[in-house]
C-alpha positions, 0 to 999 in steps of 0.5 A, spaced: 505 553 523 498 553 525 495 554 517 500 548 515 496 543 521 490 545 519 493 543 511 494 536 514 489 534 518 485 536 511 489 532 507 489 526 512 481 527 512 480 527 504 484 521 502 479 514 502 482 508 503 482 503 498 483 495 496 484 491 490 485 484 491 487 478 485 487 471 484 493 467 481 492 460 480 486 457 485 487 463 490 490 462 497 491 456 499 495 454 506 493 461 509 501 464 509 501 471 509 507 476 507 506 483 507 510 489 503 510 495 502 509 500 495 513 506 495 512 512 491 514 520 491 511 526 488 504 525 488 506 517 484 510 519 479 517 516 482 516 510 484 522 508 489 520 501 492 515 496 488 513 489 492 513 483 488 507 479 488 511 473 485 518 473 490 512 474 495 509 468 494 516 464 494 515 460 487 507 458 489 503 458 483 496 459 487 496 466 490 491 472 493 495 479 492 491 485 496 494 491 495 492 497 498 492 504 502 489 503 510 489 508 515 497 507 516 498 509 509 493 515 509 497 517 515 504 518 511 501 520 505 497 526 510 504 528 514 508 528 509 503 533 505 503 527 499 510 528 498 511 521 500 505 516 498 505 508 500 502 502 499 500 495 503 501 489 499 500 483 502 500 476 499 497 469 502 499 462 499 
C-alpha cells in the first residue's frame, strides 16, 4: 500500500498545469463568468462530459474561453493514477 502512495504523490508531482485562453468577437465584455468542467478517462482517449463554450456564454457573440488544468485538476488526475483526468473551463462575457 506504501509503494501505491509513493506512486501518487509522484504522479501529482510531475503533471504541470496549463492554461489555453481564446477570444470570440471582441473579447469579455461585462465580466460575467461560468465555470464547467472537461471530463476525460483512460489517459484522454474517452471523453465523458465536454463543456460548451457556446451554451456557456448564453447566445453572447463577445467572449473569452480559459481552459485549463490547475491544482484541482492535477490533483484528481494524481489520486486516481490518471484514470480519471479533467479540466476547468471557464468563459466571461
Amino acid at each position: 500500500m506504501k509503494k501505491y502512495f509513493y506512486l501518487g504523490l509522484i504522479a501529482i508531482g510531475l503533471s504541470s498545469c496549463y492554461s489555453h485562453t481564446y477570444t470570440m468577437g471582441n473579447g469579455a465584455q461585462i465580466g460575467v463568468t461560468q465555470k464547467g468542467r472537461n471530463m476525460y478517462v483512460l489517459g484522454g482517449l474517452v471523453n465523458i462530459n465536454t463543456a460548451d463554450p457556446q451554451a456557456m456564454a448564453g447566445g453572447a457573440a463577445d467572449f473569452t474561453v480559459n481552459t485549463k488544468t490547475g491544482f484541482i485538476d492535477g490533483l484528481i488526475n494524481g489520486v486516481t493514477f490518471g484514470i480519471l483526468q479533467t479540466q476547468t473551463v471557464t468563459v466571461t462575457k
